[in-house]
MDAnalysis code that builds the backbone (N, CA, C; Angstrom):
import MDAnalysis as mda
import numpy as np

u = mda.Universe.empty(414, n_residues=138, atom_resindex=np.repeat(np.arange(138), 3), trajectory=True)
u.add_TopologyAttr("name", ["N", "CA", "C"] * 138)
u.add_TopologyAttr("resid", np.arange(1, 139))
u.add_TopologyAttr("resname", ["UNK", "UNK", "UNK", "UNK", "UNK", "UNK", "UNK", "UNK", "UNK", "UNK", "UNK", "UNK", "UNK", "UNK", "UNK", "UNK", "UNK", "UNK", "UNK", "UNK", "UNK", "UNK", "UNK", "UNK", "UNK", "UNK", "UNK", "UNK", "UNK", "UNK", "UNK", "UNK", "UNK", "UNK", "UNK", "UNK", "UNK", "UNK", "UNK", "UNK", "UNK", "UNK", "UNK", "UNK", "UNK", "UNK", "UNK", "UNK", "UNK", "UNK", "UNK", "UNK", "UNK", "UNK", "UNK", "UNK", "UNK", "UNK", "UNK", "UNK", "UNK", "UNK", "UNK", "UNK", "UNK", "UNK", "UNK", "UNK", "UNK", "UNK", "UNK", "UNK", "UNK", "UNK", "UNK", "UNK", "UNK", "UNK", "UNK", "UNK", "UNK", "UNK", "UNK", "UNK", "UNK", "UNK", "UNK", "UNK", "UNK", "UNK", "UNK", "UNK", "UNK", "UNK", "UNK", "UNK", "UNK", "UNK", "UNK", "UNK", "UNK", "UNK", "UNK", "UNK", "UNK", "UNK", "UNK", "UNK", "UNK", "UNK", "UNK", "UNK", "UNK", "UNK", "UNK", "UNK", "UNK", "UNK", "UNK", "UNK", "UNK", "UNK", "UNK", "UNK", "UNK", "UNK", "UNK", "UNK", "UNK", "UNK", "UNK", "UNK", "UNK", "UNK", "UNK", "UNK", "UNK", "UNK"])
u.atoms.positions = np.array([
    [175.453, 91.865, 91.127],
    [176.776, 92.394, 90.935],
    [177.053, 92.740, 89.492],
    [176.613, 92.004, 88.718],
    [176.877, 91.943, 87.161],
    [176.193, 93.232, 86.935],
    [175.277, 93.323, 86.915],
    [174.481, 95.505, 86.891],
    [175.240, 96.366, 87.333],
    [175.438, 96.171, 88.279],
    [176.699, 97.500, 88.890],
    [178.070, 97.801, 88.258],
    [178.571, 96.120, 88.093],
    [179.740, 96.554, 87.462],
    [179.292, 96.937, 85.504],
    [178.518, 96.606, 85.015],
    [178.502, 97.146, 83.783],
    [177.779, 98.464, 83.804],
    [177.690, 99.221, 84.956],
    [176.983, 99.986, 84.818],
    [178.152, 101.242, 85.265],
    [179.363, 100.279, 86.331],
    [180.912, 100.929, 86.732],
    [181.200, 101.455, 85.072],
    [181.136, 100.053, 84.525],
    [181.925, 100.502, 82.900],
    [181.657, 101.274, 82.157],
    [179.976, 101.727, 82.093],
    [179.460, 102.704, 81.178],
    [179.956, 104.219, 81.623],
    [179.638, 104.303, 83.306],
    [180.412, 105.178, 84.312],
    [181.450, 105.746, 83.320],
    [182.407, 104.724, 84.225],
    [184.152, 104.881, 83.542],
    [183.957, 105.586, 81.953],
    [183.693, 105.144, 81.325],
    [184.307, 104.950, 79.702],
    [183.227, 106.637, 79.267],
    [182.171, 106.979, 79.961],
    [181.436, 108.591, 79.566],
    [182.544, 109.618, 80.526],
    [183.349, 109.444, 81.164],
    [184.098, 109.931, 82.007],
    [185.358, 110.530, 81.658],
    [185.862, 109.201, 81.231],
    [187.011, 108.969, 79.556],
    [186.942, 110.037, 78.523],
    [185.217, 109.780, 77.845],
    [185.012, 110.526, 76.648],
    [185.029, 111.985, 76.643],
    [184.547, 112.664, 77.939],
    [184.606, 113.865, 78.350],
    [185.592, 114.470, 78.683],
    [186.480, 113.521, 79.592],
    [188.144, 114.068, 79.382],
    [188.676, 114.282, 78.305],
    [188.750, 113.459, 77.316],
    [188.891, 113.897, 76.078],
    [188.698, 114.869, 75.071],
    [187.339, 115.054, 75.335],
    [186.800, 116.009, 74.952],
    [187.355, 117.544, 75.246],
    [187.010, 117.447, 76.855],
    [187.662, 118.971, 76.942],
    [189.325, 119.299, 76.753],
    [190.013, 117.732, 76.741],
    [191.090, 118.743, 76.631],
    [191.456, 118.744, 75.112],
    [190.817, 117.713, 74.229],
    [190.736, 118.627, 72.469],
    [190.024, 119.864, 72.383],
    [189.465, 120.227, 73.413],
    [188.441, 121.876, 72.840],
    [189.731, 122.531, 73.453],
    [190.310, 122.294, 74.620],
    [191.090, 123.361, 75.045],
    [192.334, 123.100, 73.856],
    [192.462, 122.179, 73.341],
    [193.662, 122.233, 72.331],
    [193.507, 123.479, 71.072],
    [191.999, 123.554, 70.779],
    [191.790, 124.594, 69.937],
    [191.139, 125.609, 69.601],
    [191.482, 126.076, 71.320],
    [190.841, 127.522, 71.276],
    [191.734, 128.897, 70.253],
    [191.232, 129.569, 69.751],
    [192.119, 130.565, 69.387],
    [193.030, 131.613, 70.142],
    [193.828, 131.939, 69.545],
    [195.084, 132.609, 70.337],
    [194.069, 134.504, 70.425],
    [194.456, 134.995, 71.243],
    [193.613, 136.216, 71.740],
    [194.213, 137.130, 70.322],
    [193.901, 138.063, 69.996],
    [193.794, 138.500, 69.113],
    [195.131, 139.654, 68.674],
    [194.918, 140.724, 69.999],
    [196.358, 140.843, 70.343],
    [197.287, 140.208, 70.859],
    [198.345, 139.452, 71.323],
    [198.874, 138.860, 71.832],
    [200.443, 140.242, 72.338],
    [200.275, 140.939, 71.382],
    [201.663, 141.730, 71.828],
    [201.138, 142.635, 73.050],
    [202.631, 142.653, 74.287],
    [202.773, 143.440, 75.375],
    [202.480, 145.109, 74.935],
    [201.854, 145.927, 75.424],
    [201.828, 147.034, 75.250],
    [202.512, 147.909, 76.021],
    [202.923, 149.123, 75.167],
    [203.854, 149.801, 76.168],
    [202.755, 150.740, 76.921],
    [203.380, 151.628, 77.991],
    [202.583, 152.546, 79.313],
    [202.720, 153.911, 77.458],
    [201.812, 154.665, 78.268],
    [201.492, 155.334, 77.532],
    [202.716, 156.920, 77.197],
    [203.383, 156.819, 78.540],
    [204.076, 157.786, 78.614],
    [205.552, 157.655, 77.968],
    [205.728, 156.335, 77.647],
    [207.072, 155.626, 77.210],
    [207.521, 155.809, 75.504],
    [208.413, 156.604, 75.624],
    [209.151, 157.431, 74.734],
    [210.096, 155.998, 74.265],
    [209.696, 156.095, 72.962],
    [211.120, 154.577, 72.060],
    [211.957, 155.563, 70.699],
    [212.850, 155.231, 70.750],
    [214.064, 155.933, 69.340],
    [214.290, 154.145, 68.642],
    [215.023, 154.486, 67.398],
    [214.980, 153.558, 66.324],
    [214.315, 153.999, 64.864],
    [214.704, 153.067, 63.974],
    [214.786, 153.322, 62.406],
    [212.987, 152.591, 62.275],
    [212.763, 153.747, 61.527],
    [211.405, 153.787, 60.552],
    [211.186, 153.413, 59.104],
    [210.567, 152.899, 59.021],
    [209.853, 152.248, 57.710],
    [208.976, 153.230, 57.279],
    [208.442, 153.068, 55.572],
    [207.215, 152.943, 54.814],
    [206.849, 151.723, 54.232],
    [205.707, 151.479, 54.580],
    [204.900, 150.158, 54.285],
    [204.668, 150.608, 52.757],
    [205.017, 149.090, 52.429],
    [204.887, 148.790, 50.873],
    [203.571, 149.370, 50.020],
    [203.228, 149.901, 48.871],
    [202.015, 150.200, 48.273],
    [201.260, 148.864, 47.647],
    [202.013, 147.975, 47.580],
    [201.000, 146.796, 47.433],
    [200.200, 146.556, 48.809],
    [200.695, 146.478, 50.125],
    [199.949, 146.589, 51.247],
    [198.239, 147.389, 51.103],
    [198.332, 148.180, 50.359],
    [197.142, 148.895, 50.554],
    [195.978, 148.258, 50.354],
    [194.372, 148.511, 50.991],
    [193.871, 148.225, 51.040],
    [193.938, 147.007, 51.988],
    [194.714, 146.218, 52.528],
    [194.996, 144.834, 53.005],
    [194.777, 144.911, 54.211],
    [193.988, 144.060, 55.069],
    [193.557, 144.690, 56.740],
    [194.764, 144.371, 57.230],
    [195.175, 145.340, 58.314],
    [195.900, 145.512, 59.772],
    [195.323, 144.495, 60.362],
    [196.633, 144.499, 61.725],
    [196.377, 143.707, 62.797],
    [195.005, 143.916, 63.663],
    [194.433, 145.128, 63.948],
    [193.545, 145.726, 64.196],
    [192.260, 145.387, 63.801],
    [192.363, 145.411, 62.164],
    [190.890, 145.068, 61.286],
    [190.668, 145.772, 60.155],
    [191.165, 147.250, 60.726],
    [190.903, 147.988, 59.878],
    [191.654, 147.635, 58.367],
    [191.370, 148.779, 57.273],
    [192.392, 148.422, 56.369],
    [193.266, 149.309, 56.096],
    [194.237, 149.094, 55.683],
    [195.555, 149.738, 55.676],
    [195.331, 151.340, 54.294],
    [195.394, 152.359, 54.607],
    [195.449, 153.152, 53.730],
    [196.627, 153.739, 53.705],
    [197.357, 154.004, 52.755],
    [198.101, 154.663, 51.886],
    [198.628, 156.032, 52.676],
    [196.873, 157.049, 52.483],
    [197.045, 158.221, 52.463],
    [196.374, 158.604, 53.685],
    [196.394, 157.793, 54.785],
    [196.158, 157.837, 56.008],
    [197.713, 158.830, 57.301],
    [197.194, 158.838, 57.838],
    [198.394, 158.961, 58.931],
    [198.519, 157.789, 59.991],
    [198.566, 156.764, 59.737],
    [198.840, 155.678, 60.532],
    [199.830, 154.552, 60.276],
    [200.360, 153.570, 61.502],
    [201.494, 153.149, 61.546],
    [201.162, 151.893, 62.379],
    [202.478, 151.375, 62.312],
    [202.183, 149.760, 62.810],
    [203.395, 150.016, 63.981],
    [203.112, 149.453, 64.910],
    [204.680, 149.490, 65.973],
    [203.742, 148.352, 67.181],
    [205.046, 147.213, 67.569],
    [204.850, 145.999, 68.031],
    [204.423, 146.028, 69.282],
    [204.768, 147.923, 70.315],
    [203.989, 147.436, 71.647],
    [203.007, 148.702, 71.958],
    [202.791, 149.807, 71.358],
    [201.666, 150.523, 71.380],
    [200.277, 149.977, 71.373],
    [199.727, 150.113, 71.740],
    [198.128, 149.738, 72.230],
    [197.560, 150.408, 70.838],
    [196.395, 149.593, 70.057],
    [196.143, 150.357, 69.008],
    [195.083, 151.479, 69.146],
    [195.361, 152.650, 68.300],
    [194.471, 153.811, 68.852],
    [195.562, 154.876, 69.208],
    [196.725, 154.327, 69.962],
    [197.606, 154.894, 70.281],
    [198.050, 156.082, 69.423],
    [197.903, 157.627, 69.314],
    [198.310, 158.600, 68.676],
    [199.756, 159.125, 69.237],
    [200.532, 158.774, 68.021],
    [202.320, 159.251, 68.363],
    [202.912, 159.913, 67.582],
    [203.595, 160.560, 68.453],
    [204.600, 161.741, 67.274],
    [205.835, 161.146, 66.918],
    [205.726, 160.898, 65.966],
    [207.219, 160.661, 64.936],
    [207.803, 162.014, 65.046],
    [209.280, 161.778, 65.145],
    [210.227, 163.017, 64.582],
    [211.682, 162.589, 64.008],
    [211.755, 163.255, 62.922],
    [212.464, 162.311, 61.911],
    [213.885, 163.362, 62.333],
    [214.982, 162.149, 63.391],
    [215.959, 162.780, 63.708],
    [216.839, 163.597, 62.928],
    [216.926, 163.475, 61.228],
    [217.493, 164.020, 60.388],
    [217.516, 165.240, 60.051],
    [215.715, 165.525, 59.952],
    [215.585, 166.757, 59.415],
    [214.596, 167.883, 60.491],
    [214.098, 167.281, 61.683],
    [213.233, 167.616, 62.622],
    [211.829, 167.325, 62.240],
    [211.581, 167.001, 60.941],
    [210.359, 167.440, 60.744],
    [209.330, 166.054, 61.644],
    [208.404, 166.508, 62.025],
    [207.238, 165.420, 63.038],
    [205.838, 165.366, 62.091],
    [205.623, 164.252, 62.292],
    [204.153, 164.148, 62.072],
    [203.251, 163.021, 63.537],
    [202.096, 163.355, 63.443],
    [201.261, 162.548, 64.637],
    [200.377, 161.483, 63.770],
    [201.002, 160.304, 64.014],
    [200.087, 159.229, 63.901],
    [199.757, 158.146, 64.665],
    [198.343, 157.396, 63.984],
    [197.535, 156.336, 65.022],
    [197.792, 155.118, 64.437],
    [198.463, 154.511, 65.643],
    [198.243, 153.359, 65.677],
    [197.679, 151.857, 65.404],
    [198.014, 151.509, 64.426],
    [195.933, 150.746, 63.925],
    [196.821, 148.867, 63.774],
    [198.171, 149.196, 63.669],
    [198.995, 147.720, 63.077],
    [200.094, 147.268, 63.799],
    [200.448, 145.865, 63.422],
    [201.692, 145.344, 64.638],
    [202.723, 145.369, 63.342],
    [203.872, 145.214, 64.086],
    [205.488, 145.853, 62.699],
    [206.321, 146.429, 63.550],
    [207.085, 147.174, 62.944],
    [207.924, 146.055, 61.753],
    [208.519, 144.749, 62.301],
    [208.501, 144.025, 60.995],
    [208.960, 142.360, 62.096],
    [210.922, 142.826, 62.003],
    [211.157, 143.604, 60.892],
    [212.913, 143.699, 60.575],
    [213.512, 143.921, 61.966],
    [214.169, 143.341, 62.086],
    [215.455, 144.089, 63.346],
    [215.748, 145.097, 63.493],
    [215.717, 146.106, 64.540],
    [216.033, 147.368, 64.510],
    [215.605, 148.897, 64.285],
    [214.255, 148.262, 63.715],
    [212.621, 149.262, 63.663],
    [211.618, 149.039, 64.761],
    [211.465, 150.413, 64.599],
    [210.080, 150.410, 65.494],
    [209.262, 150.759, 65.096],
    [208.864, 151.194, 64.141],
    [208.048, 151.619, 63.261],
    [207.538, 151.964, 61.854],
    [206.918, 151.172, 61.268],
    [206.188, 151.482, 59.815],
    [205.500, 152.210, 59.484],
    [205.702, 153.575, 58.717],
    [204.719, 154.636, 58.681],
    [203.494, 154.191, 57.346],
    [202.441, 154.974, 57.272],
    [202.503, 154.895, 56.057],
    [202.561, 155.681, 54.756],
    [202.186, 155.714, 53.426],
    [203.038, 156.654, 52.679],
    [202.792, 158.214, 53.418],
    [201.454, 158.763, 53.141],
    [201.651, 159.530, 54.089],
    [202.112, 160.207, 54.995],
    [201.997, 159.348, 56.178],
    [203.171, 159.948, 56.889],
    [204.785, 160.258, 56.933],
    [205.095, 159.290, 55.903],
    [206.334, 158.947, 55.538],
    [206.655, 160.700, 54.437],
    [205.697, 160.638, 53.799],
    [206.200, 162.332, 52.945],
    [206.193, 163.114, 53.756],
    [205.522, 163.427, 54.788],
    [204.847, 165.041, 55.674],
    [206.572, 164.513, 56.838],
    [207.195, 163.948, 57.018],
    [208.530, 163.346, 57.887],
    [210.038, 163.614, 56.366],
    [209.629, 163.956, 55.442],
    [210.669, 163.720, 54.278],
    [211.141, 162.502, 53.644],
    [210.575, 161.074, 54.410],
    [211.009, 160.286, 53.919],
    [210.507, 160.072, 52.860],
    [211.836, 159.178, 51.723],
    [211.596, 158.383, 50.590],
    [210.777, 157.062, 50.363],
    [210.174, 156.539, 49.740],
    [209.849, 155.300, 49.944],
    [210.783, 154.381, 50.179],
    [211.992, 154.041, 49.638],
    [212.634, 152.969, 49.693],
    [213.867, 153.084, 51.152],
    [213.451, 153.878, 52.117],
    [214.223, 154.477, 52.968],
    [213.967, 154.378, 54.368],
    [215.257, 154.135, 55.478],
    [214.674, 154.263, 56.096],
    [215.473, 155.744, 56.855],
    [214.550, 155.909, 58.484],
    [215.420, 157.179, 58.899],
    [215.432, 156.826, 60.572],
    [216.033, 157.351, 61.097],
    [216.310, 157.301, 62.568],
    [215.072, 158.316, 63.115],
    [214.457, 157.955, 64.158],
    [213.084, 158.819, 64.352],
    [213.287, 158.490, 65.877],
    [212.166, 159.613, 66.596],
    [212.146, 159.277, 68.533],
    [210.450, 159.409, 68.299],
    [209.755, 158.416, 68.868],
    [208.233, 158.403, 69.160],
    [208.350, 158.530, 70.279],
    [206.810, 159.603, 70.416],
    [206.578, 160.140, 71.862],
    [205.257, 159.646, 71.716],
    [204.650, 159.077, 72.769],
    [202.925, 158.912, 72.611],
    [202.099, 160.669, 72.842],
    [201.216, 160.988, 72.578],
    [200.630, 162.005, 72.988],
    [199.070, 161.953, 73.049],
    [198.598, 162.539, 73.906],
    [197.216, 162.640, 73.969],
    [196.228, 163.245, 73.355],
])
């Protein structure tokens, strides 16, 4: 009897250690990479636009890539990245088409961070923002 039951205990207690185990690995798996909902592709959003800061440059996106300046690309929180969209800057009409590569703006009330780039070929100022309608396009 004395074998079996110390042999119950070794049982038990590797049983223990493995429970443990997996649920500290599941405690620190990493969070998926995107985590933001994406919108359908056909889904048209209005709201105030940004230009991303020039210290930003060079600094990787949510994506990976790194953030250029003199790119035509933009950050917006539910576009799928890759996503190519037309800005049109309700003020003055003028549009430009850019890709998608970053998540933003976190401010209230934006949907989008251009960058400098796109932000001149639209009229905007740097320190400015403007009322714009994104259309996705193919």
């Amino acid at each position: 009897m004395q074998v079996s039951k110390a042999l119950w205990v070794r049982v038990s207690a590797a049983a223990i250690a493995v429970g443990v185990s997996a649920v500290a690995s599941a405690q620190t798996k990493p969070a998926p990479a995107d985590t933001h909902q994406t919108a359908s592709t056909d889904a048209s959003q209005h709201g105030l636009a940004a230009v991303y800061s020039d210290r930003l440059n060079g600094h990787r996106t949510a994506s990976g890539e790194r953030y250029n300046r003199d790119a035509l690309t933009a950050a917006n929180p539910s576009y799928a990245f890759g996503t190519k969209v037309k800005v049109t800057n309700k003020k003055n009409g003028k549009t430009v088409v850019v890709r998608v590569n970053d998540r933003g703006p976190v401010q209230k009330g934006r949907v989008i961070d251009l960058s400098v780039a796109a932000a001149h070929q639209l009229g905007m100022g740097r320190n400015s923002t403007f009322e714009v309608d994104l259309e996705p396009v193919n």
